[in-house]
C-alpha positions as CSV (number, residue, x, y, z in Angstrom):
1,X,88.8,-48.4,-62.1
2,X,85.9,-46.3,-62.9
3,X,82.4,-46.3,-61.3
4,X,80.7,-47.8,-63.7
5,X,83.1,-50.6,-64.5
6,X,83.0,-51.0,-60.6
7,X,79.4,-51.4,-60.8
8,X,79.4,-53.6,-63.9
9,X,82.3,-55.9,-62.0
10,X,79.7,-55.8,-58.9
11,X,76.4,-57.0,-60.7
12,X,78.6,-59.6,-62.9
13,X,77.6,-58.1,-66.3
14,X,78.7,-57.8,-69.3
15,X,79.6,-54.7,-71.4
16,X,76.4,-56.1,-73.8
17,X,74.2,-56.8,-70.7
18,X,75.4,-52.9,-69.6
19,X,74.4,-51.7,-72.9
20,X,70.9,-53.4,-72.8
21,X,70.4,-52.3,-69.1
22,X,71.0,-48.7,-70.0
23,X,68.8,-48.6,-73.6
24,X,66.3,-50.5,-71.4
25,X,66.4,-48.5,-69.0
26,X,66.4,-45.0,-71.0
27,X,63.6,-46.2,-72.9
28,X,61.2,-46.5,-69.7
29,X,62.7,-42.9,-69.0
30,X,61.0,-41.7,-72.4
31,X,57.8,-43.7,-72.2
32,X,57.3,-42.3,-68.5
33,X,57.9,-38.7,-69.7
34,X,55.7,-39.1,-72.4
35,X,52.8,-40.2,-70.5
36,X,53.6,-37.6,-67.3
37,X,53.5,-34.7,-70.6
38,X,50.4,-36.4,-71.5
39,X,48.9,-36.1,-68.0
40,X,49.7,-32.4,-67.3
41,X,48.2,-31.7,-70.9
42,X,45.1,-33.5,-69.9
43,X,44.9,-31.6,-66.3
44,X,46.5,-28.5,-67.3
45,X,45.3,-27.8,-70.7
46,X,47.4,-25.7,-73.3
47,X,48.0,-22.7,-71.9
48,X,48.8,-19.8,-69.4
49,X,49.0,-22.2,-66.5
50,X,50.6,-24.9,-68.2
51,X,53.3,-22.8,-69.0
52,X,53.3,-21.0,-65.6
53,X,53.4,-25.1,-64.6
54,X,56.5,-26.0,-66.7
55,X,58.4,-22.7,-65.4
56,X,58.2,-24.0,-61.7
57,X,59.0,-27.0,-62.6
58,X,62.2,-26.0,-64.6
59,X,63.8,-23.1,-62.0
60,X,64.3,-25.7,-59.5
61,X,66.2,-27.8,-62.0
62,X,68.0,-25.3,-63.0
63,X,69.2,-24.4,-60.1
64,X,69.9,-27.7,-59.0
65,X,71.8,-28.3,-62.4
66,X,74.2,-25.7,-61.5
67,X,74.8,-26.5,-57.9
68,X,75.6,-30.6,-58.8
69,X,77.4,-29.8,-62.1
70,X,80.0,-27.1,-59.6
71,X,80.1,-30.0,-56.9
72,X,81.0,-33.0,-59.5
73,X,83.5,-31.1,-61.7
């Protein structure tokens, strides 16, 4: 059985319910990404520092991209 028929099997839902879980889910993802871009455009401005901003925010994620995509595969 894979996880997230495990976790489906736990909660008692449906593949449907699954489906409108995740979409409802992803959705709240966008909307709170939109609105945190929003913020950093208001504080930061468009510019040098929200650039340098955006670059220290993506190295870490970078790196921790590699390190979790080498431990999972």
């Amino acid at each position: 059985m894979r996880y997230n028929e495990f976790v489906a099997s736990r909660l008692n839902l449906s593949k449907k319910q699954s489906v409108v879980a995740l979409s409802v889910s992803t959705m709240w993802s966008k909307v709170f990404g939109f609105l945190r871009e929003m913020l950093t455009a208001f504080y930061f401005g468009a510019g040098v520092v929200k650039d340098a901003f955006n670059v220290s925010q993506a190295i870490p994620e970078r790196i921790h991209g590699v390190f979790l995509g080498a431990i999972n595969n």
